[in-house]
PDB file of N, CA, C and O in Angstrom:
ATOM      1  N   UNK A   1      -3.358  35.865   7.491  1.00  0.00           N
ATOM      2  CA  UNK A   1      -4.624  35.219   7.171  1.00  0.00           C
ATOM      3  C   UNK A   1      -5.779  36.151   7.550  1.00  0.00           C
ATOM      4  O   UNK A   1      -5.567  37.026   8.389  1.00  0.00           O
ATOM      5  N   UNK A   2      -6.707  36.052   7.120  1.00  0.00           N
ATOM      6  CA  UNK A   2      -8.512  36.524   7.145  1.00  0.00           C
ATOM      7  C   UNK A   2      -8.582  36.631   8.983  1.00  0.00           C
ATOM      8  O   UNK A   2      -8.871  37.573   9.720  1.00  0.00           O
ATOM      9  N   UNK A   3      -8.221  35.365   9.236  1.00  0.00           N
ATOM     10  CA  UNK A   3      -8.916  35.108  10.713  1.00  0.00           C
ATOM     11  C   UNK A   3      -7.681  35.954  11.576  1.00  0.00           C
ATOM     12  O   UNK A   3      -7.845  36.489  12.672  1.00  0.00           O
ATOM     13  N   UNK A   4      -6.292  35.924  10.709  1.00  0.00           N
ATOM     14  CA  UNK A   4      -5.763  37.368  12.053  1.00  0.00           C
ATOM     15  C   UNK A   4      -6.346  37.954  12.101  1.00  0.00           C
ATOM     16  O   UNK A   4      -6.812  38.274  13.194  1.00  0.00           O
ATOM     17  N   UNK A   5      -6.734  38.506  10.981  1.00  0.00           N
ATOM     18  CA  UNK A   5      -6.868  40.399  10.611  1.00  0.00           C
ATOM     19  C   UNK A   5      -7.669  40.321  11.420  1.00  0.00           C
ATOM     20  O   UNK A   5      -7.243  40.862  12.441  1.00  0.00           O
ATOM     21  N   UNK A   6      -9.321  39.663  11.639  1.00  0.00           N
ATOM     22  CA  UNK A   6     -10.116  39.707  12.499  1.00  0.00           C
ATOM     23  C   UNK A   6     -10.287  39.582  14.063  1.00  0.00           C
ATOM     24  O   UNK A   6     -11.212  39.903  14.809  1.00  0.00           O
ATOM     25  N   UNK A   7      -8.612  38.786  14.366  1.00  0.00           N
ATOM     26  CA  UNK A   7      -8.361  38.644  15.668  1.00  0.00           C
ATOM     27  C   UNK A   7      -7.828  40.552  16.181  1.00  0.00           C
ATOM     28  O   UNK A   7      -8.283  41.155  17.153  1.00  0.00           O
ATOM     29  N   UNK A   8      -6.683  41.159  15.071  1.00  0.00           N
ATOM     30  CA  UNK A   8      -6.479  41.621  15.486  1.00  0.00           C
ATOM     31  C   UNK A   8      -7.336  43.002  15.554  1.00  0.00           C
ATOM     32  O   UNK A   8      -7.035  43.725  16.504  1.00  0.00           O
ATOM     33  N   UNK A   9      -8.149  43.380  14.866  1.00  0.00           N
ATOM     34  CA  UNK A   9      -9.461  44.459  15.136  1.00  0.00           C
ATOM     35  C   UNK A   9      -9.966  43.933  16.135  1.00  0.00           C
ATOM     36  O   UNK A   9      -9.716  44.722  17.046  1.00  0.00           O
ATOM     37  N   UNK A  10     -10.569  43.020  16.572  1.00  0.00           N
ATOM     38  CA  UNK A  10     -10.948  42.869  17.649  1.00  0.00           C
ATOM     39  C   UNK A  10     -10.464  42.959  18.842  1.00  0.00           C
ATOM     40  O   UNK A  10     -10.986  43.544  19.790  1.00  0.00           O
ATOM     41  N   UNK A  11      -9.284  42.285  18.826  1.00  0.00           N
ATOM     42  CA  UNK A  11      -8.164  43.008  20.155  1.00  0.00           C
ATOM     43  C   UNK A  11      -7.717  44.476  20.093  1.00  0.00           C
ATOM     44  O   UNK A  11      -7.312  45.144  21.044  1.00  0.00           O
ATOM     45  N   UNK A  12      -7.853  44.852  18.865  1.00  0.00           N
ATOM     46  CA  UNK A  12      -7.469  46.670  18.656  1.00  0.00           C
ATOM     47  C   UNK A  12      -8.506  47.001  19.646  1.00  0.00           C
ATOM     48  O   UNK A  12      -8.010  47.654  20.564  1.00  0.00           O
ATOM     49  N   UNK A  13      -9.681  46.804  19.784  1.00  0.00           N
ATOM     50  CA  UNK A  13     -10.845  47.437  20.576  1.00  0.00           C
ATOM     51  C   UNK A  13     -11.169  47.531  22.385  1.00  0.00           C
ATOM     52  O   UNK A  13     -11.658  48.381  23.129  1.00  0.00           O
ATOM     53  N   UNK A  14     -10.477  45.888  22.587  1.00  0.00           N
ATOM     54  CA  UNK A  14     -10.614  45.348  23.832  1.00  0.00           C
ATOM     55  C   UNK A  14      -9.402  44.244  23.813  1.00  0.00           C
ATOM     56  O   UNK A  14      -9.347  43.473  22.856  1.00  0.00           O
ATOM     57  N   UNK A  15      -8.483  44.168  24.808  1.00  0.00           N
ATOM     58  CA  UNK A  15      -7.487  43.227  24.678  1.00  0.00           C
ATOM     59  C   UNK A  15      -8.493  41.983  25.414  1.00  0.00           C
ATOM     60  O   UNK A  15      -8.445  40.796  25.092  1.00  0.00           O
ATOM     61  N   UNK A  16      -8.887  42.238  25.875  1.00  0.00           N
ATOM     62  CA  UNK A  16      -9.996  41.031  26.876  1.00  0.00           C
ATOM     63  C   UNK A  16     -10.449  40.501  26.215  1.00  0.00           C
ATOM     64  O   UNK A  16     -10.881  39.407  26.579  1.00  0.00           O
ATOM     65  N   UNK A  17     -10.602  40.838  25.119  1.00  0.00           N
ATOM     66  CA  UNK A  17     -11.674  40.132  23.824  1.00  0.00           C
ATOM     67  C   UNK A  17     -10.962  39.059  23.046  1.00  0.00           C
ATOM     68  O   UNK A  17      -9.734  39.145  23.051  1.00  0.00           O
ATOM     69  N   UNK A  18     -11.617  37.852  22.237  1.00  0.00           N
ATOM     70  CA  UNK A  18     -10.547  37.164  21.875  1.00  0.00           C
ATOM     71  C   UNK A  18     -11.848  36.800  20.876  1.00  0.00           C
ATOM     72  O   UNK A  18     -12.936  37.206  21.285  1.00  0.00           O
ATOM     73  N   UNK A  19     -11.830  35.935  19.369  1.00  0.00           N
ATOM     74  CA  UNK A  19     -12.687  35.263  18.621  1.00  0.00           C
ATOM     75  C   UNK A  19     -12.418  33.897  18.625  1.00  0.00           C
ATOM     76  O   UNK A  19     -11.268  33.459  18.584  1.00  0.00           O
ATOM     77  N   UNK A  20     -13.632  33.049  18.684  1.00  0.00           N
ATOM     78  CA  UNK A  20     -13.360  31.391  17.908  1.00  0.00           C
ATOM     79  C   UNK A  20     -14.249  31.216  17.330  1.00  0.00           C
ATOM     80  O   UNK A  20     -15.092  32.083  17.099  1.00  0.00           O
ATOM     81  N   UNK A  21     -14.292  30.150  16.977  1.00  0.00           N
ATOM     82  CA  UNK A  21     -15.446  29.294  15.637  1.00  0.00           C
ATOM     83  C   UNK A  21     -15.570  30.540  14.522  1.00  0.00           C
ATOM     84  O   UNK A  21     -16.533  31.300  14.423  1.00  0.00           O
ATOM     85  N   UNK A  22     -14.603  30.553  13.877  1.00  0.00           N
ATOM     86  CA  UNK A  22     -14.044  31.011  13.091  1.00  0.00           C
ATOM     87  C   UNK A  22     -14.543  30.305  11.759  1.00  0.00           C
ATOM     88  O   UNK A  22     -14.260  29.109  11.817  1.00  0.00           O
ATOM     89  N   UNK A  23     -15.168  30.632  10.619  1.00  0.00           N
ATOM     90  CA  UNK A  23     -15.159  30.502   9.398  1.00  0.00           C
ATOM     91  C   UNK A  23     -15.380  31.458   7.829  1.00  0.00           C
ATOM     92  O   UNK A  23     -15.553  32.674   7.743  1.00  0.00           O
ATOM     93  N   UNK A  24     -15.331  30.817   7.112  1.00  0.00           N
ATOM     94  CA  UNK A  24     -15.854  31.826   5.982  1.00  0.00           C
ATOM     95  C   UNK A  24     -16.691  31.100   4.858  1.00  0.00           C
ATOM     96  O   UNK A  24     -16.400  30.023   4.339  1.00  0.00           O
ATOM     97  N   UNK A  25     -17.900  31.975   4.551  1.00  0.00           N
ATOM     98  CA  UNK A  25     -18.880  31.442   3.100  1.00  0.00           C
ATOM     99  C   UNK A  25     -18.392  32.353   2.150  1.00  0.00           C
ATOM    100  O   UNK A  25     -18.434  33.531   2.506  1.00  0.00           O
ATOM    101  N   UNK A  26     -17.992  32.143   1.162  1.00  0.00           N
ATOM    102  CA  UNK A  26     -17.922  32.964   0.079  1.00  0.00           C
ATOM    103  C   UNK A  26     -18.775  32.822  -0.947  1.00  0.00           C
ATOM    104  O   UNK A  26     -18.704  31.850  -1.699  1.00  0.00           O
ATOM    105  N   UNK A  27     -19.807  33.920  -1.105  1.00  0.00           N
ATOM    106  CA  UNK A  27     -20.975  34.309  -1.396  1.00  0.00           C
ATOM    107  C   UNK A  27     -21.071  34.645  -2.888  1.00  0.00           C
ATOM    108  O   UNK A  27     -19.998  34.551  -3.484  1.00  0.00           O
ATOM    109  N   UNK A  28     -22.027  34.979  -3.544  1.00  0.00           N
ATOM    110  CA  UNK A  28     -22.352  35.939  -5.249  1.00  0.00           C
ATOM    111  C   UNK A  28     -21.058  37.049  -4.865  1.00  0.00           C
ATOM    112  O   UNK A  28     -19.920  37.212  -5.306  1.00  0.00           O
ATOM    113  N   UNK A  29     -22.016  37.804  -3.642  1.00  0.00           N
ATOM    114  CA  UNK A  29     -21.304  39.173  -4.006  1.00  0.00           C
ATOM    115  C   UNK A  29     -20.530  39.491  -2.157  1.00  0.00           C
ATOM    116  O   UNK A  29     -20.028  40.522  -1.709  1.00  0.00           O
ATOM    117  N   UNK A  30     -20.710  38.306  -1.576  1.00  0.00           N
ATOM    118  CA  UNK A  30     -19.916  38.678  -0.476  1.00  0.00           C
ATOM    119  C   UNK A  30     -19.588  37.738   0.163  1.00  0.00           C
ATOM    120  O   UNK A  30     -20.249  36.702   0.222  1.00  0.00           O
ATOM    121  N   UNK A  31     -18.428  37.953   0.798  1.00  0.00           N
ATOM    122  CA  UNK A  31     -17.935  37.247   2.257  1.00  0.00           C
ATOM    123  C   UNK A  31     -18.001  36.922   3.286  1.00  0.00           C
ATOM    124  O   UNK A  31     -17.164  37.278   4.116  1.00  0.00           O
ATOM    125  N   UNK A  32     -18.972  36.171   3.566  1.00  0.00           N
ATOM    126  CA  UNK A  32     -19.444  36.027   5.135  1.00  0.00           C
ATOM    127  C   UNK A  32     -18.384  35.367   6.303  1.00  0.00           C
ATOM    128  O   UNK A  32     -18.248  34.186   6.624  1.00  0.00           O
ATOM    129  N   UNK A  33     -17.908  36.201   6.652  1.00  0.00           N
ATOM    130  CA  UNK A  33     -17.035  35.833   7.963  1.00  0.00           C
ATOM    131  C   UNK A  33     -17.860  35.603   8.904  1.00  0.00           C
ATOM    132  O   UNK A  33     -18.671  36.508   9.097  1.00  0.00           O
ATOM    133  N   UNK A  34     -17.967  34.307   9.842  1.00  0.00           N
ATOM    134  CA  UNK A  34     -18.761  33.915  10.777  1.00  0.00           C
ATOM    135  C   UNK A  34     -17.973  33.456  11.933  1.00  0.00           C
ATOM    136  O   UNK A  34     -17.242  32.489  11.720  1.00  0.00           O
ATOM    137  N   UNK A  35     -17.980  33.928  13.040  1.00  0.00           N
ATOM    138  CA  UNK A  35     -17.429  33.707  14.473  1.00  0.00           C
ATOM    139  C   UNK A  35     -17.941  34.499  15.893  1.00  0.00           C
ATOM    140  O   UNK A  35     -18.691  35.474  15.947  1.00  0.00           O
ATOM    141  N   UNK A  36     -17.573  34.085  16.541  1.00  0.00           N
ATOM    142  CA  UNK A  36     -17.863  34.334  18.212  1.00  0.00           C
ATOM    143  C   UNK A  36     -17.055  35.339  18.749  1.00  0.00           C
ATOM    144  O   UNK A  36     -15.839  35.152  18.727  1.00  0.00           O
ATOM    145  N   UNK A  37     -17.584  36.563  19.315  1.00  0.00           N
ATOM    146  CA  UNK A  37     -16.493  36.752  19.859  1.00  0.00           C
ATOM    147  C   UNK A  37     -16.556  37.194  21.266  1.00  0.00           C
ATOM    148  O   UNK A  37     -17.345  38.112  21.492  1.00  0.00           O
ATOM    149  N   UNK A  38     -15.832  36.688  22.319  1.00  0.00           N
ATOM    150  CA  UNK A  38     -15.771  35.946  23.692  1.00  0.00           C
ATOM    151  C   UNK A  38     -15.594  37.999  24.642  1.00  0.00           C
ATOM    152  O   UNK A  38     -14.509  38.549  24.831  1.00  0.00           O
ATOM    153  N   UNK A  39     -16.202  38.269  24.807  1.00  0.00           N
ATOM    154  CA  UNK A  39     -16.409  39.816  25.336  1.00  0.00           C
ATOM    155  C   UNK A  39     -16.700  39.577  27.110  1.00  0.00           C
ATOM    156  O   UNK A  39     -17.624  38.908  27.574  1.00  0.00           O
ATOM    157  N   UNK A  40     -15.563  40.376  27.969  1.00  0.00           N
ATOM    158  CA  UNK A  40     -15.487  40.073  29.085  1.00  0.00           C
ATOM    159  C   UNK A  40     -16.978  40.954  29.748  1.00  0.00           C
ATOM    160  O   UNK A  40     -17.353  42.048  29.327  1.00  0.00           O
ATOM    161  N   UNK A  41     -17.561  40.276  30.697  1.00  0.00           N
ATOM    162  CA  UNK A  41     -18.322  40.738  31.337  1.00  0.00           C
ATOM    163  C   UNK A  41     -18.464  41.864  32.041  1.00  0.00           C
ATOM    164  O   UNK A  41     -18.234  41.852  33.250  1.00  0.00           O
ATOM    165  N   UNK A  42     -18.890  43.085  31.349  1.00  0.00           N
ATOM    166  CA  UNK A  42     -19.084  44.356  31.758  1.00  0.00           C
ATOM    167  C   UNK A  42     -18.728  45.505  31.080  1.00  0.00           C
ATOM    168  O   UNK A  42     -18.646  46.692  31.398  1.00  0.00           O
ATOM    169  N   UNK A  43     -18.535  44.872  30.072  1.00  0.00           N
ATOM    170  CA  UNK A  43     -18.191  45.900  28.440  1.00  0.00           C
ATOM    171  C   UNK A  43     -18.949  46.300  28.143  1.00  0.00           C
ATOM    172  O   UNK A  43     -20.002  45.707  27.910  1.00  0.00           O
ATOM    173  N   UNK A  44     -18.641  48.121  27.951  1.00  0.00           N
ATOM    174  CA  UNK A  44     -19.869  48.915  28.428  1.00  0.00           C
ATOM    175  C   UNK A  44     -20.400  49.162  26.928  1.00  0.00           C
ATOM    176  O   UNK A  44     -21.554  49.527  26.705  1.00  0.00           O
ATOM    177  N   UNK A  45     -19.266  48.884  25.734  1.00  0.00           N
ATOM    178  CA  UNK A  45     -20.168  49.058  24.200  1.00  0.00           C
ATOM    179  C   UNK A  45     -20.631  47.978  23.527  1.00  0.00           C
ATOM    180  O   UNK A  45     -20.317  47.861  22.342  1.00  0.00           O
ATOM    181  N   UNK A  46     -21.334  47.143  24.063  1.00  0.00           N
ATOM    182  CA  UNK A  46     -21.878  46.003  23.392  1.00  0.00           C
ATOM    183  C   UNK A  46     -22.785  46.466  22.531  1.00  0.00           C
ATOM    184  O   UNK A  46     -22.659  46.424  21.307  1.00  0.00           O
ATOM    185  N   UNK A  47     -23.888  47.000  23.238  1.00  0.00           N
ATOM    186  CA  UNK A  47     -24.740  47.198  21.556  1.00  0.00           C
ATOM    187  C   UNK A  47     -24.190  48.162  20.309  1.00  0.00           C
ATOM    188  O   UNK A  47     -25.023  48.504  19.470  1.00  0.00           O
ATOM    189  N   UNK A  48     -22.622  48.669  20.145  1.00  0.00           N
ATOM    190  CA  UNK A  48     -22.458  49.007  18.413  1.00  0.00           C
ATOM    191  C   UNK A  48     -21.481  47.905  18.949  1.00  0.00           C
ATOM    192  O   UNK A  48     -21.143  47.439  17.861  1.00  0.00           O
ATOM    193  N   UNK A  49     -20.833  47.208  19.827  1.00  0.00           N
ATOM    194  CA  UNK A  49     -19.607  46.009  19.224  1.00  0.00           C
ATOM    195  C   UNK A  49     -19.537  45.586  17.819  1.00  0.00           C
ATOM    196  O   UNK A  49     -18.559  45.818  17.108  1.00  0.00           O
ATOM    197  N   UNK A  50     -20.662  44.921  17.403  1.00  0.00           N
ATOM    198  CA  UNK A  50     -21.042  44.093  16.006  1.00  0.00           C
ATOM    199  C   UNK A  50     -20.570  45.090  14.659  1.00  0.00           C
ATOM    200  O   UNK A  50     -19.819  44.946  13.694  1.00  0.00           O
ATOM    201  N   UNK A  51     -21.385  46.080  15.139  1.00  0.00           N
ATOM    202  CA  UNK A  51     -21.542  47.371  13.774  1.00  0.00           C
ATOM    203  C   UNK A  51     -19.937  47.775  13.361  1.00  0.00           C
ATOM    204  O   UNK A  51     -19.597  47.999  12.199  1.00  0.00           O
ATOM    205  N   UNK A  52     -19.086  47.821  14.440  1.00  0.00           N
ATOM    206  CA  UNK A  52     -18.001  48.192  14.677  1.00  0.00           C
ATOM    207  C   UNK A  52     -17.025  47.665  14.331  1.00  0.00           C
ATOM    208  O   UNK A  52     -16.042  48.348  14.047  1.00  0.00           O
ATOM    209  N   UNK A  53     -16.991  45.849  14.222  1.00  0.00           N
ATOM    210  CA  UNK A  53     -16.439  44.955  14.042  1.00  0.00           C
ATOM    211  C   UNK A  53     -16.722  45.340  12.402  1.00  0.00           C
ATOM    212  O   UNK A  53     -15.960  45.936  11.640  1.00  0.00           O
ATOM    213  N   UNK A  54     -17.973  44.836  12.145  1.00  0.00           N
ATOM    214  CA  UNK A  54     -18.498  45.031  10.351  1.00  0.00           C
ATOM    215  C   UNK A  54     -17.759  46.155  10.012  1.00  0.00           C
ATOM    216  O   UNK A  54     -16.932  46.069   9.104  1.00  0.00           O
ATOM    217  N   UNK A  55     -17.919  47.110  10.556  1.00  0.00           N
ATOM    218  CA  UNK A  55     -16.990  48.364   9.805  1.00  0.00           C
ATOM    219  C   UNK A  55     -15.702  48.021   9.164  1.00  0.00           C
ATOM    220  O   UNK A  55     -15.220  48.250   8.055  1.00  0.00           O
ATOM    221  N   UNK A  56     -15.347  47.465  10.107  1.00  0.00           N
ATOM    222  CA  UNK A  56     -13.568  47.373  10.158  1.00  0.00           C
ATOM    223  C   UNK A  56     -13.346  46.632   9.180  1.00  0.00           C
ATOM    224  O   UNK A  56     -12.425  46.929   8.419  1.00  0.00           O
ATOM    225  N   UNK A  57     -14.243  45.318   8.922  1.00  0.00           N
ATOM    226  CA  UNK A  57     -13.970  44.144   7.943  1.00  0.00           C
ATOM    227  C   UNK A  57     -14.199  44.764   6.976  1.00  0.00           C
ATOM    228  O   UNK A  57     -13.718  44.225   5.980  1.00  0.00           O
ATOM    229  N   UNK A  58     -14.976  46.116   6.682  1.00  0.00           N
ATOM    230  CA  UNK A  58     -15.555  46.750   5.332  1.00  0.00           C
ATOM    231  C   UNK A  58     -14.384  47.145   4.558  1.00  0.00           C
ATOM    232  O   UNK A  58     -14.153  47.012   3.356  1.00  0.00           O
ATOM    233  N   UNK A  59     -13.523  47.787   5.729  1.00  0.00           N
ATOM    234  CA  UNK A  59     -12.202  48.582   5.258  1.00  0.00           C
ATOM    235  C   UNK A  59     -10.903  47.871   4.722  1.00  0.00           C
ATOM    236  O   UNK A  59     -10.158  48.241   3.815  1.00  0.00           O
ATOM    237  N   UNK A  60     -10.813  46.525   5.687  1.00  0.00           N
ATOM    238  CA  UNK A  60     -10.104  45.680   5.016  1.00  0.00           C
ATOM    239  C   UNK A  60     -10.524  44.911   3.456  1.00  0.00           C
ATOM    240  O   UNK A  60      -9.564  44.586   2.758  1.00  0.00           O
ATOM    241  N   UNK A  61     -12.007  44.612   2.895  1.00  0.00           N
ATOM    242  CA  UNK A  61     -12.434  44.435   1.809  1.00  0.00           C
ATOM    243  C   UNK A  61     -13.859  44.696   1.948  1.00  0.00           C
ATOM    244  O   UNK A  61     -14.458  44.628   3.021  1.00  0.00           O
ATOM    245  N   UNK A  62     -14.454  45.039   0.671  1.00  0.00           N
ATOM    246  CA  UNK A  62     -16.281  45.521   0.845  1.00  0.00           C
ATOM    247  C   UNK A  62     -16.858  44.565   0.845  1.00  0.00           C
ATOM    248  O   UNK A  62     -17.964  44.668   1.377  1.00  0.00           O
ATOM    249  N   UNK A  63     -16.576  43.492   0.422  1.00  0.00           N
ATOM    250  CA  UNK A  63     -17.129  42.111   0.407  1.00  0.00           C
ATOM    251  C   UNK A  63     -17.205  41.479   1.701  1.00  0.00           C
ATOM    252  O   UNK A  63     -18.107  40.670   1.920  1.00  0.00           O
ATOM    253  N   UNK A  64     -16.113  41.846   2.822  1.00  0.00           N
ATOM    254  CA  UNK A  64     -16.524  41.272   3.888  1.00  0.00           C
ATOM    255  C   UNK A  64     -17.924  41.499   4.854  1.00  0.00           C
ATOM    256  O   UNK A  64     -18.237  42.637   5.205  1.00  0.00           O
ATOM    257  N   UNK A  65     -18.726  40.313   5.241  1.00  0.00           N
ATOM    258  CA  UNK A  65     -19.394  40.583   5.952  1.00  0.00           C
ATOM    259  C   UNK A  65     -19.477  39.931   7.134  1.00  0.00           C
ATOM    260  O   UNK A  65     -19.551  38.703   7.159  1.00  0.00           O
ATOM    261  N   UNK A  66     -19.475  40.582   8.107  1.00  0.00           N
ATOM    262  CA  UNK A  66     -19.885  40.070   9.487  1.00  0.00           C
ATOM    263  C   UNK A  66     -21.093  39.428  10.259  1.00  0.00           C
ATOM    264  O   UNK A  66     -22.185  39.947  10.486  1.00  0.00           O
ATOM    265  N   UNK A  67     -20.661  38.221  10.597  1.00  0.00           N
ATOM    266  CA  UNK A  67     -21.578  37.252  11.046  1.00  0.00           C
ATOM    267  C   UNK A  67     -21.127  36.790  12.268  1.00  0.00           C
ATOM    268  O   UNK A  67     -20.530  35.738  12.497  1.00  0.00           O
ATOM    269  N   UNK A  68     -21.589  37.998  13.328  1.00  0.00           N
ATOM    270  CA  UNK A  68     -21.269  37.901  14.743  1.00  0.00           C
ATOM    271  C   UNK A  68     -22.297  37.502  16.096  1.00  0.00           C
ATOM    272  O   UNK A  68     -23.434  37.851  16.413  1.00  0.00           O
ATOM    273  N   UNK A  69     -21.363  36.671  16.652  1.00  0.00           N
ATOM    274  CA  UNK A  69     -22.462  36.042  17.594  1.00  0.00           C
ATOM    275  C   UNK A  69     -21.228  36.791  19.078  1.00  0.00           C
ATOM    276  O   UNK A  69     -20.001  36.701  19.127  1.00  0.00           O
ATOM    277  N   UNK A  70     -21.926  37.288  19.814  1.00  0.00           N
ATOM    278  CA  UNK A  70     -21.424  38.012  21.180  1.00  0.00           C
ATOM    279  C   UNK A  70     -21.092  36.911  22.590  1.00  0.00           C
ATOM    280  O   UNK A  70     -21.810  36.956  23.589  1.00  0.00           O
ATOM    281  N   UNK A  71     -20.366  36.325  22.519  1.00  0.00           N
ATOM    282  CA  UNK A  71     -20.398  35.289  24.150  1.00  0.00           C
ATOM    283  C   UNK A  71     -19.643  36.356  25.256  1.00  0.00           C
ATOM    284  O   UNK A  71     -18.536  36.854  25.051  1.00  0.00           O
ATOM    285  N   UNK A  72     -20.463  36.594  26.450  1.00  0.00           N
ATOM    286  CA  UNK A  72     -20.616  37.389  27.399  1.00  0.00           C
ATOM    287  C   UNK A  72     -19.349  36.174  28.301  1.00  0.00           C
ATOM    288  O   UNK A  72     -19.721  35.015  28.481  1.00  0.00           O
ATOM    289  N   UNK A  73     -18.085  36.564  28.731  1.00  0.00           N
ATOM    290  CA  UNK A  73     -17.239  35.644  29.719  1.00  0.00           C
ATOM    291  C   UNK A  73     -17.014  35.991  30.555  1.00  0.00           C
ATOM    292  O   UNK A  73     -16.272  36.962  30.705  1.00  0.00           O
ATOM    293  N   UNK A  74     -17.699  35.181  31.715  1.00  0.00           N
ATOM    294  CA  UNK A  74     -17.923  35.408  33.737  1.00  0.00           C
ATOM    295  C   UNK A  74     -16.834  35.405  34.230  1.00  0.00           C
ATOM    296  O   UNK A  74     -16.469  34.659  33.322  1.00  0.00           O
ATOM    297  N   UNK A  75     -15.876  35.538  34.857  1.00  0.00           N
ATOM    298  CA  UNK A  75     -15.111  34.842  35.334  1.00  0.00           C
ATOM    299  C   UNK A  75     -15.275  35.002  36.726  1.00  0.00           C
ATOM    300  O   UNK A  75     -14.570  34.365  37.508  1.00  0.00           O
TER     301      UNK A  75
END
């Protein structure tokens, strides 16, 4: 499914990392994949995380687009 592939790029990057609220809009000309993804506290590449994620979804199809929201997890 859509929502592995995205689990598993994201764990390719950081095993600490995990996604939920998981969905998809399918658009004119694109795919908006929309979810969270739960990034342990003190991950030192947060600001390209997003860009990085989008990349990846590019490669799996061009239509995908990323609609990422970052939750920072304390423990």
């Amino acid at each position: 499914s859509i929502k592995l592939k995205v689990q598993q790029i994201v764990k390719s990057m950081d095993e600490g990392m995990n996604i939920h609220d998981f969905r998809m809009v399918d658009g004119a000309n694109n795919i908006n994949l929309i979810f969270d993804i739960e990034v342990p506290a003190g991950y030192k590449e947060l600001d390209t995380l997003k860009q990085r994620v989008d990349d990846e979804l590019k490669k799996v199809d061009s239509r995908f687009n990323g609609v990422i929201n970052i939750d920072i997890i304390y423990i």
